[in-house]
Backbone bond lengths (Angstrom), bond angles and torsions (degrees), N, CA, C in turn:
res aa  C-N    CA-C-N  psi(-1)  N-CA   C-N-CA  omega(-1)  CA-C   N-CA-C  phi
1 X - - - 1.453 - - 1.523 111.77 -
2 X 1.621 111.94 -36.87 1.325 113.87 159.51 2.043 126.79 -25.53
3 X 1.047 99.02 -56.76 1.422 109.34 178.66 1.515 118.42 -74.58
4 X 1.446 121.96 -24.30 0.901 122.68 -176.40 1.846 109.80 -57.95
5 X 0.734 145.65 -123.73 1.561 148.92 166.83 1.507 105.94 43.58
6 X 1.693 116.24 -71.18 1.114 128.78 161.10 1.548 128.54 -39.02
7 X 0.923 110.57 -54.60 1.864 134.25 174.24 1.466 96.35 -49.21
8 X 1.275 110.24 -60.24 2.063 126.53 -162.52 1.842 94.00 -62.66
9 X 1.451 114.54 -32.86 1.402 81.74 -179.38 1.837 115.52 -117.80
10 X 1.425 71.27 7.99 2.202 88.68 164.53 1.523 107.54 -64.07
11 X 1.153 119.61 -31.90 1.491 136.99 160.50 1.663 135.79 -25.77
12 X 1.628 68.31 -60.17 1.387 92.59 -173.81 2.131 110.42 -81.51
13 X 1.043 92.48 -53.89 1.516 109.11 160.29 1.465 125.19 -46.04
14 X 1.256 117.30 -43.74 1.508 114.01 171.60 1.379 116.85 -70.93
15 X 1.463 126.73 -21.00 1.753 158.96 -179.09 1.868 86.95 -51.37
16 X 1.268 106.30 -57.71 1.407 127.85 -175.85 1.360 117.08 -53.43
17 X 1.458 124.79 -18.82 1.646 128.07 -148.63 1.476 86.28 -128.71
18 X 1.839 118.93 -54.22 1.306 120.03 -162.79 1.431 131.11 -81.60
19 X 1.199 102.63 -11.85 1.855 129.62 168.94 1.794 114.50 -42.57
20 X 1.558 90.93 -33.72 1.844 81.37 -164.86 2.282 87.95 -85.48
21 X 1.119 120.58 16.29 1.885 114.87 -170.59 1.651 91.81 -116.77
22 X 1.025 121.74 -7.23 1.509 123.54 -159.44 1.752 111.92 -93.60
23 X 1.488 110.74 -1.61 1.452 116.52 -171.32 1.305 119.48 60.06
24 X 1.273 120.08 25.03 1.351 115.28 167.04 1.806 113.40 -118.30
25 X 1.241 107.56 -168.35 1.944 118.64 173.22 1.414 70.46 -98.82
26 X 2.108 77.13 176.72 1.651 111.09 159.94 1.415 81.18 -150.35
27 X 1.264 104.30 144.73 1.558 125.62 140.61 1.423 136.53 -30.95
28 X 1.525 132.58 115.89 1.001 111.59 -159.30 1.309 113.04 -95.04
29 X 1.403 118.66 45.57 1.500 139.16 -159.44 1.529 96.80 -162.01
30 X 1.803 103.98 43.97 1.681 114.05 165.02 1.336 83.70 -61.70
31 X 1.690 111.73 163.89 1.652 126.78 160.45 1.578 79.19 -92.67
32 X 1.230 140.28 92.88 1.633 125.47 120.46 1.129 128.18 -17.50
33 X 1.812 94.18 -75.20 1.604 84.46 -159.72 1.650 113.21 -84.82
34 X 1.321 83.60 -27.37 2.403 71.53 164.46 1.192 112.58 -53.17
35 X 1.555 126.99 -47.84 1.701 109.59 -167.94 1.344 100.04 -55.54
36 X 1.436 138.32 -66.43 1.697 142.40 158.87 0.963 97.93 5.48
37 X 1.749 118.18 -107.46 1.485 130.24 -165.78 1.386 122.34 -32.62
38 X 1.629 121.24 -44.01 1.488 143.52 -167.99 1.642 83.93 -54.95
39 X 1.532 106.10 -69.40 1.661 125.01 -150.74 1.716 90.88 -60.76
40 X 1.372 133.07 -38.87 1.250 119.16 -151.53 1.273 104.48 -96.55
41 X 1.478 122.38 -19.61 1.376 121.94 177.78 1.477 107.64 -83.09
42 X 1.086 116.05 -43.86 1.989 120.62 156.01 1.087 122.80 -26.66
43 X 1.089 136.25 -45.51 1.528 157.41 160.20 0.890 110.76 -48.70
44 X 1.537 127.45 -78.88 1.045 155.16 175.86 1.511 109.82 -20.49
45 X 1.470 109.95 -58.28 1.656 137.46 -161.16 1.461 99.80 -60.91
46 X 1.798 87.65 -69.32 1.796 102.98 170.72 0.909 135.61 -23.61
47 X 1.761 112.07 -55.09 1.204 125.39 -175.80 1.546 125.57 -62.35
48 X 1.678 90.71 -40.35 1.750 128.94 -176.68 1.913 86.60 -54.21
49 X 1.073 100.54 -64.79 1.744 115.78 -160.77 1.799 105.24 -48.42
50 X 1.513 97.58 -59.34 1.716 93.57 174.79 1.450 119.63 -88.33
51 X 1.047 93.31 33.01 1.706 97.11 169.22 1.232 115.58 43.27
52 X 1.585 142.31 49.00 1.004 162.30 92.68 1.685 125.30 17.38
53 X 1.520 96.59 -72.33 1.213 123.21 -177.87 1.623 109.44 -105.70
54 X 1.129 134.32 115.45 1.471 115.37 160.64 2.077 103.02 -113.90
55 X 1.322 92.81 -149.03 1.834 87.62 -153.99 1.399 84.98 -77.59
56 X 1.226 166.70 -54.50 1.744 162.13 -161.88 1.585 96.43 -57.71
57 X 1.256 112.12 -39.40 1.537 95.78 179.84 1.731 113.87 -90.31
58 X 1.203 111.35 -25.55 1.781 110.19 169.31 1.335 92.02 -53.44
59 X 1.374 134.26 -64.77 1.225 129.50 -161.61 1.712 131.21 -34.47
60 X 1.513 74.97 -49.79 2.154 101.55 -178.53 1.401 90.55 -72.83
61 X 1.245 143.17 -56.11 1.281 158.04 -168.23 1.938 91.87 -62.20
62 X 1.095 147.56 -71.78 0.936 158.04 170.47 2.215 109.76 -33.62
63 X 1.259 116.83 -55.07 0.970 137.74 150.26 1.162 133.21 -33.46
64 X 1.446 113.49 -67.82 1.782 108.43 166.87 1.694 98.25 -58.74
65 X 1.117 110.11 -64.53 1.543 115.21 -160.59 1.632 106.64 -32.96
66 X 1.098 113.09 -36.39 1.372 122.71 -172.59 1.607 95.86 -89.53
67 X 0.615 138.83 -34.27 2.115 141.18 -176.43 1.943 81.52 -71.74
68 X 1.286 96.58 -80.84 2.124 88.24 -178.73 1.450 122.03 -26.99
69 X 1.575 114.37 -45.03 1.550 123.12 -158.19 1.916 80.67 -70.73
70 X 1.410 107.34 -87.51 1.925 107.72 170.46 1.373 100.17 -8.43
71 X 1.321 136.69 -83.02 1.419 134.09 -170.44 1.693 104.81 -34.44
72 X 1.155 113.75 -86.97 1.286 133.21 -170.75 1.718 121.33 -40.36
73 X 1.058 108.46 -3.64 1.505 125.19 -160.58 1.539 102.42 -110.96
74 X 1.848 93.11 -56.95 1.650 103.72 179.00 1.694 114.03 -66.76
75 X 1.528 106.28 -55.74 1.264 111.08 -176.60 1.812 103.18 -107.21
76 X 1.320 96.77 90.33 1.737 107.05 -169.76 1.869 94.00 -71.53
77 X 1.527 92.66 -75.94 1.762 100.36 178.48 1.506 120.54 -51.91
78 X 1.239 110.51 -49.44 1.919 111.08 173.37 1.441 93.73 88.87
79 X 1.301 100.36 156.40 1.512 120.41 179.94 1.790 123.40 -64.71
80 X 1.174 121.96 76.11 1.353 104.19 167.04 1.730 91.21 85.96
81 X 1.520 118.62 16.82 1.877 115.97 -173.40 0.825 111.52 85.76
82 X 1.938 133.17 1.77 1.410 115.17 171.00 1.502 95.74 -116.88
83 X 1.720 100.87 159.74 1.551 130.16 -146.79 1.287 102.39 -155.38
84 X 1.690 95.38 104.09 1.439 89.36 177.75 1.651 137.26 -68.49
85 X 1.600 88.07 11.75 1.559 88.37 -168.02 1.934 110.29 -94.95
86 X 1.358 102.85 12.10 1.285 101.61 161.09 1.629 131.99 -87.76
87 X 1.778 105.52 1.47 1.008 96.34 179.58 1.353 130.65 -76.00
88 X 1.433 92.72 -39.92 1.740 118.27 173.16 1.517 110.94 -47.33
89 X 1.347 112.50 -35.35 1.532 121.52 -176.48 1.354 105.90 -76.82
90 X 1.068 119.99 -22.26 1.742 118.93 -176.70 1.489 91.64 -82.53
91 X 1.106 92.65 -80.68 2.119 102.06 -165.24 1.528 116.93 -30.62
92 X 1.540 128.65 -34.58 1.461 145.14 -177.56 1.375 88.42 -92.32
93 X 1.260 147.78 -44.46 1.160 124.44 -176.00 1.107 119.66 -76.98
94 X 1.825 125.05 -23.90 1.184 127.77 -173.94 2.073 102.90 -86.67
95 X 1.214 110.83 -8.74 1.173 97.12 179.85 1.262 111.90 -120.21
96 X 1.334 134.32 -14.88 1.595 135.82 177.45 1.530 121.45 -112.63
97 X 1.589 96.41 -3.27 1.951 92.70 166.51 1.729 110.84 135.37
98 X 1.077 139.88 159.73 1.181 132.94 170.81 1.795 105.14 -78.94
99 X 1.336 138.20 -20.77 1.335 112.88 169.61 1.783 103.17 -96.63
100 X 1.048 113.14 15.83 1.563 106.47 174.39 1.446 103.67 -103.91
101 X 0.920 106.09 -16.24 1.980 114.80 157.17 1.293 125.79 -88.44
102 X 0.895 110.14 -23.35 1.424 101.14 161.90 1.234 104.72 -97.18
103 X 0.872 149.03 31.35 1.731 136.55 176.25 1.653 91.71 -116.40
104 X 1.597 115.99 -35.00 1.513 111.80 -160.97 1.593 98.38 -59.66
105 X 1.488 120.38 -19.47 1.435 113.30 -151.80 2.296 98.89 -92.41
106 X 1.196 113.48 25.96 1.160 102.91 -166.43 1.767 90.21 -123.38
107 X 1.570 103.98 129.17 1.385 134.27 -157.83 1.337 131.47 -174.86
108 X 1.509 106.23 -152.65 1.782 99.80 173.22 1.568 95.63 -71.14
109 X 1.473 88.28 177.62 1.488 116.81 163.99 1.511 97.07 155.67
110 X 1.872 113.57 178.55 1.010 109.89 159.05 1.351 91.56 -167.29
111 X 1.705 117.95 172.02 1.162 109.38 -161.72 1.655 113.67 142.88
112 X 1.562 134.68 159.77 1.318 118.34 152.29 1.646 104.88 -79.17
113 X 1.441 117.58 -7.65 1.277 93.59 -166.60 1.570 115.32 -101.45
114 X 1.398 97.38 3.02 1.743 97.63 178.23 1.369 122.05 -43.56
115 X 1.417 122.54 -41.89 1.883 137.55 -178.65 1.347 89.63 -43.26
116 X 1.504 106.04 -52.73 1.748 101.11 -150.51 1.924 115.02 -101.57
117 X 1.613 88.64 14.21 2.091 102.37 177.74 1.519 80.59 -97.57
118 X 1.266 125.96 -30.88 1.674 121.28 -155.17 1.379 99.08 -62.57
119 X 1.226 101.07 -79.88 1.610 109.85 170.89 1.483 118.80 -40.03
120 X 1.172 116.05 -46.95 1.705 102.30 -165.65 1.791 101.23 -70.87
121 X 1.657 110.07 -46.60 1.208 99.66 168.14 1.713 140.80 -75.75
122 X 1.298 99.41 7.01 1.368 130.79 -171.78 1.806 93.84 -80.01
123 X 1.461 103.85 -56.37 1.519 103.26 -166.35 2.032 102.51 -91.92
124 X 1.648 104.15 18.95 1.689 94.93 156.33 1.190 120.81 -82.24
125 X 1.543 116.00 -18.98 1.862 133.40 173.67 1.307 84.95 -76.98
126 X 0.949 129.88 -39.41 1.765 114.63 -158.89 1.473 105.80 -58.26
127 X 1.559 114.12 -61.85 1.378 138.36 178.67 1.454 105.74 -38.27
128 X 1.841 98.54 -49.11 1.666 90.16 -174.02 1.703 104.55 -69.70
129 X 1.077 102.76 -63.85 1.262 79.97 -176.54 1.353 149.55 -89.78
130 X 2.076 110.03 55.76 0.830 86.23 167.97 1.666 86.52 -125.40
131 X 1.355 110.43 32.03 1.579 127.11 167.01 1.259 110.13 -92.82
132 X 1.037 120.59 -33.15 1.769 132.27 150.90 1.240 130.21 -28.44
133 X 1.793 113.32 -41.07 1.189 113.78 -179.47 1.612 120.45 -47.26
134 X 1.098 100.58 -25.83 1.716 125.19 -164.28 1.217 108.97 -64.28
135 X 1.441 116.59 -46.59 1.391 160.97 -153.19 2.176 93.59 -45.76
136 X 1.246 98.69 131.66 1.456 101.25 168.90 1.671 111.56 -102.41
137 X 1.324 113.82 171.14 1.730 120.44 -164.73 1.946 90.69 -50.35
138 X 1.179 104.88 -43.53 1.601 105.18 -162.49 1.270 103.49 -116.66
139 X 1.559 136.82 148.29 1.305 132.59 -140.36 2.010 77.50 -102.95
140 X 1.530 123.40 130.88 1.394 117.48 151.69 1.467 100.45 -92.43
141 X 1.515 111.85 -148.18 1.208 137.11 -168.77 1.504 96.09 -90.16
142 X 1.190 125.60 -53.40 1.403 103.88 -169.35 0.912 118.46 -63.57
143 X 1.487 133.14 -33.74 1.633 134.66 147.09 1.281 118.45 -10.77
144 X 1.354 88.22 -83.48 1.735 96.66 169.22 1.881 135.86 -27.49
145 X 1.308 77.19 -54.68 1.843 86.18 -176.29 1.791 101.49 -84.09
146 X 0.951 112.12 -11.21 1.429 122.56 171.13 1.434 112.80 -61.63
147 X 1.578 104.56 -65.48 1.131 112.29 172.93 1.490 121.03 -79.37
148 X 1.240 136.34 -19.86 1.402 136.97 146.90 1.711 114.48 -21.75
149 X 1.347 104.87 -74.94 1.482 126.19 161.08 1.397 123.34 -18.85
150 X 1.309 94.78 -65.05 1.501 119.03 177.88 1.577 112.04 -40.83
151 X 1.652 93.11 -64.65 1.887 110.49 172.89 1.518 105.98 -41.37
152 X 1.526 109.88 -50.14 1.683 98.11 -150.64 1.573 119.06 -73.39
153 X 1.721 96.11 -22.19 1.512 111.96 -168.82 1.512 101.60 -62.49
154 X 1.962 105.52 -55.90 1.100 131.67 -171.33 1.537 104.58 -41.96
155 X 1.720 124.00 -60.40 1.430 131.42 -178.15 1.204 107.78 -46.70
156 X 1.478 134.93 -45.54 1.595 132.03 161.30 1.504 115.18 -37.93
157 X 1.745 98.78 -60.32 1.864 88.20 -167.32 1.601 98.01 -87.25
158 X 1.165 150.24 -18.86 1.584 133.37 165.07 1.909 97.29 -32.77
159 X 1.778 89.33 -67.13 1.470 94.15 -162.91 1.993 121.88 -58.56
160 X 1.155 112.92 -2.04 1.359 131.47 -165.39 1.666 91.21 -88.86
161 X 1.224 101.18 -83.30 1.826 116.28 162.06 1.703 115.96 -19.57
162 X 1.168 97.94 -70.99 1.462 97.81 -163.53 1.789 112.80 -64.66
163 X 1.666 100.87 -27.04 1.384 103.09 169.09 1.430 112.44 -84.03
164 X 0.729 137.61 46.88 1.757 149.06 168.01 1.386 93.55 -111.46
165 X 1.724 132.76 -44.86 1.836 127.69 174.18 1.063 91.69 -52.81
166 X 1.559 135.54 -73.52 1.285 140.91 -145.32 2.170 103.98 -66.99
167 X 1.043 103.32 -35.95 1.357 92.40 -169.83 1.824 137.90 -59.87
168 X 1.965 80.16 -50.64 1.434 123.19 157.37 1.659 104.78 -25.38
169 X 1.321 114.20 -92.89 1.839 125.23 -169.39 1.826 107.24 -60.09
170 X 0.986 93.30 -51.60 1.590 97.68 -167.47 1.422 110.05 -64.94
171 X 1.498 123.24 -42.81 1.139 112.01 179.96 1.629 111.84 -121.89
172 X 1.202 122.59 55.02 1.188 137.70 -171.64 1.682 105.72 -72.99
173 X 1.149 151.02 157.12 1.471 152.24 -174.07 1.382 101.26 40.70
174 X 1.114 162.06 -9.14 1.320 174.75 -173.44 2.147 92.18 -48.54
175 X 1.319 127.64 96.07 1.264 129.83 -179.28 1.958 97.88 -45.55
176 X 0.669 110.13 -51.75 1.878 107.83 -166.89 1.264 118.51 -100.45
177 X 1.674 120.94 -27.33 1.280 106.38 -179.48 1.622 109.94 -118.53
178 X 1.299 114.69 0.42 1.256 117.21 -156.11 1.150 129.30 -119.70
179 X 1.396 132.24 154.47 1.649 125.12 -168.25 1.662 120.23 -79.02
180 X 1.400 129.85 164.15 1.272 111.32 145.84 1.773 96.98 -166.04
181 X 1.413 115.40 161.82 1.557 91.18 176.05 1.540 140.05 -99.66
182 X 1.375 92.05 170.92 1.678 103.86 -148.43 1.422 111.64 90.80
183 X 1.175 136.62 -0.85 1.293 106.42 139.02 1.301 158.34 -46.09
184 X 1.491 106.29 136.71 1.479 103.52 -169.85 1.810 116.91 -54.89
185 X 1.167 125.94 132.36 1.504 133.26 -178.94 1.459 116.85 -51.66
186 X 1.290 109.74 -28.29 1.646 119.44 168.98 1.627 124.78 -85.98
187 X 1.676 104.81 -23.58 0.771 124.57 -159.95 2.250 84.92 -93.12
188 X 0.748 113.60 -40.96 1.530 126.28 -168.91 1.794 98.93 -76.99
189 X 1.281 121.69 -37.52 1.172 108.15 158.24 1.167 142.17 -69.14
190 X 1.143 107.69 -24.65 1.927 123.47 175.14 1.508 93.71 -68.98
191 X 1.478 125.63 -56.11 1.533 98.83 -168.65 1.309 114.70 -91.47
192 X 1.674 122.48 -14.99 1.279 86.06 163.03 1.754 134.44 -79.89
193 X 1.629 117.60 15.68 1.164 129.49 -146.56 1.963 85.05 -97.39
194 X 1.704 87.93 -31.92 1.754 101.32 -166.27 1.453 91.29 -61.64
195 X 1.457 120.14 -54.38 1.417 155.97 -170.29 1.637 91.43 -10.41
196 X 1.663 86.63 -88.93 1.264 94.30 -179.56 1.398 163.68 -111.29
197 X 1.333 91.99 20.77 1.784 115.84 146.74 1.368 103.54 -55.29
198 X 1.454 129.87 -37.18 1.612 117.27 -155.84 1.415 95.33 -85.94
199 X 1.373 118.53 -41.45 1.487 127.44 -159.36 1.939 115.55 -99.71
200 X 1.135 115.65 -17.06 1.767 118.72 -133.69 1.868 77.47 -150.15
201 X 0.771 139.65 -82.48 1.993 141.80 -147.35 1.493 81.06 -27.13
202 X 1.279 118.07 -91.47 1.256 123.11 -148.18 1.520 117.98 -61.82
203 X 1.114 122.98 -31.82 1.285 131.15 142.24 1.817 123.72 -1.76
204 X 1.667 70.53 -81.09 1.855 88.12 -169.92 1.667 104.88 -80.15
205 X 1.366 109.52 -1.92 1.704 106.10 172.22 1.330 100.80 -78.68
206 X 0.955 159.06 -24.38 1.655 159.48 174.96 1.538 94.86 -73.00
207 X 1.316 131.29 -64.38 1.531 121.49 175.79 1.235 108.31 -52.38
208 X 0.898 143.56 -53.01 1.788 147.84 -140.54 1.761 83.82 -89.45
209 X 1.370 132.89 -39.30 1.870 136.66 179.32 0.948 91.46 -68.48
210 X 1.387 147.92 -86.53 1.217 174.34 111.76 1.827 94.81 55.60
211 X 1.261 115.56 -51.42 1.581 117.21 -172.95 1.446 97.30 -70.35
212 X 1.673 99.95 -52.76 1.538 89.60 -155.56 1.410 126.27 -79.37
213 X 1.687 96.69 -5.43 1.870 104.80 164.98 1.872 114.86 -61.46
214 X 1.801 85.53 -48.14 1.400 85.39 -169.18 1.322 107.58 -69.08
215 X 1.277 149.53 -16.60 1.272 145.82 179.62 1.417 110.72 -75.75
216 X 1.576 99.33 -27.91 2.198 92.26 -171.27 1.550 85.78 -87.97
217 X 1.152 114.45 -38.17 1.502 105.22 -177.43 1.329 128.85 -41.90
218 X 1.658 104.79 -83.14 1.468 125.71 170.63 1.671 125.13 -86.66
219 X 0.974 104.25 -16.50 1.626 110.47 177.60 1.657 128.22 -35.31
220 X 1.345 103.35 -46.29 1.387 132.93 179.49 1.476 108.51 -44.46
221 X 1.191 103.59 -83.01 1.870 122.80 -176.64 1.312 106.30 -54.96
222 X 1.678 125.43 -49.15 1.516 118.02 170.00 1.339 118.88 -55.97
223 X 1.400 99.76 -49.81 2.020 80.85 -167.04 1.650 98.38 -73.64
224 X 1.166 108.30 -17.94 1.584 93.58 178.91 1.457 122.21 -61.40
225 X 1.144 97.17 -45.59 1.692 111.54 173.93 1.742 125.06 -77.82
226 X 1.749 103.08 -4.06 1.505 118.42 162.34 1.610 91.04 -74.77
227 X 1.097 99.44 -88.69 1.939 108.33 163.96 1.162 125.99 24.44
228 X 1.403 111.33 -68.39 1.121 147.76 -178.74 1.826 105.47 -71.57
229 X 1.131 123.35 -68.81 1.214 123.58 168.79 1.811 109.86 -57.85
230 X 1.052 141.39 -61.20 1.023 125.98 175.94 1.649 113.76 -48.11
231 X 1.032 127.24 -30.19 1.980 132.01 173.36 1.813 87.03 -37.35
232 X 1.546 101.27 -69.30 1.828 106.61 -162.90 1.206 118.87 -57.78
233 X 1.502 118.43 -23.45 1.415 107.97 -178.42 1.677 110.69 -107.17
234 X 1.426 101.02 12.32 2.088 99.24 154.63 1.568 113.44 -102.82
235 X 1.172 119.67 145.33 1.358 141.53 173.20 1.313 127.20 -166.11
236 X 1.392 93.37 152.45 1.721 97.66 -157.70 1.390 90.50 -120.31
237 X 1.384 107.65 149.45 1.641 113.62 -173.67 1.672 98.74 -118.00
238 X 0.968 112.95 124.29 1.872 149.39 -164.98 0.965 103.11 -60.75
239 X 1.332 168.65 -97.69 1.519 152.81 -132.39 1.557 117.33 81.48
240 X 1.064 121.66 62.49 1.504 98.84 173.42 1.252 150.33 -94.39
C-alpha cells in the first residue's frame, strides 16, 4: 500500500511522456504544470495524512530540495550530462522510501520543461527507493553498488524522457527523424529511437558514469548519515 500513492500519480506523469507514440495530437495548451502541481501536492497530502512525514522529516525533505534547487541553478547544463543533483535523489530515495524520493526532487527550476524534469527526475527517487527495500540498518557495499546501478540505468531513462521535450518541437515534420500527429506508433518509435542515439546516447553516458562514480565515491557516508537521521525520526509507542 506503501507504493500505492506514488504509483497513482506515476500514471498520470507517464500520460505526459507517452502521448507523442499513441497516434494522436495534443494541444499545445497541455496543463503541464497543473498535472505536476495537482500530482505533487496529492502526495504530499497523503503522505501528511498517514503520517509518513511529520515536521523533522518535512524539514530533511525541505533541505535536500533546497541543496538540489543550489545544484540545479549553479550547474543548470552539468558536465558532459552529468548533474550533481541526482545524487541526493538517489541516496534519500534509497533510504527513506520511493515517495520520499520523489518529493526530494521538487524545487527551483524554470522552464516549459520543468512538469516533465519533475517527474522524470521525480521517479530517479522512485527507483532508489524501491532498491532500498533491500537496504540493511547500515549501508555495506552491496548497497552501494546496488545503488550505483540504480544511478546509471536511471541516467539513461531521465535522459530518454527528457529527450521526448526536445524531440517533439525541434524536429517536428522532419520525414525520418521527426514527430507530427497521427503518426503511426511504430512508426514514432523508429525515429525517435534514430532521434536519440544520434543526438542524446552519448550524452546521457556521462550522466549514467557520472552517477555511478558519485555513488561508489560518496554514497557510503551519506546514506549512512541519512541512516542515521532516519533512526530519530522512527518510534514506536509502548503499550503498557
Amino acid at each position: 500500500m506503501h507504493g500505492l500513492p506514488v504509483g497513482t500519480i506515476s500514471l498520470a506523469g507517464a500520460a505526459l511522456f507517452a502521448w507523442p507514440f499513441l497516434g494522436t495530437g495534443l494541444p499545445d495548451s497541455t496543463p503541464a504544470w497543473v498535472l505536476m502541481i495537482a500530482c505533487v501536492a496529492a502526495l504530499l497530502f497523503v503522505e501528511l495524512g498517514t503520517r509518513q512525514l511529520d515536521s523533522r522529516a518535512i524539514a530533511l525533505l525541505a533541505a535536500i530540495a533546497a541543496i538540489d534547487t543550489a545544484l540545479r541553478l549553479a550547474v543548470i547544463v552539468g558536465i558532459g550530462g552529468f548533474n550533481p543533483i541526482f545524487f541526493l535523489v538517489l541516496c534519500a530515495g534509497f533510504v527513506f522510501g520511493p515517495s520520499f524520493g520523489f518529493l526530494a526532487v521538487v524545487g527551483g527550476g524554470f522552464g516549459p520543461w520543468v512538469p516533465f524534469q519533475t517527474f522524470a527526475l521525480g521517479w530517479v527517487g522512485v527507483a532508489a527507493g524501491i532498491a532500498g527495500r533491500w537496504r540493511r540498518a547500515s549501508p555495506g557495499l552491496r548497497q552501494v553498488v546496488l545503488l550505483a546501478v540504480v544511478g546509471g540505468v536511471m541516467g539513461y531513462v531521465f535522459g530518454v524522457l527528457m529527450t521526448i521535450t526536445d524531440w517533439i518541437p525541434f524536429m517536428r515534420g522532419n520525414p525520418t527523424l521527426g514527430w507530427e500527429p497521427g503518426i503511426a506508433p511504430a512508426t514514432a518509435l523508429v525515429h525517435f529511437a534514430n532521434f536519440y542515439m544520434l543526438t542524446s546516447f552519448g550524452y546521457d553516458s556521462f550522466r549514467a558514469a557520472g552517477n555511478v562514480v558519485m555513488v561508489l565515491a560518496l554514497g557510503a557516508p551519506v546514506m549512512a548519515a541519512l541512516a542515521r537521521f532516519r533512526l530519530r525520526l522512527t518510534f514506536e509507542v509502548v503499550r503498557q
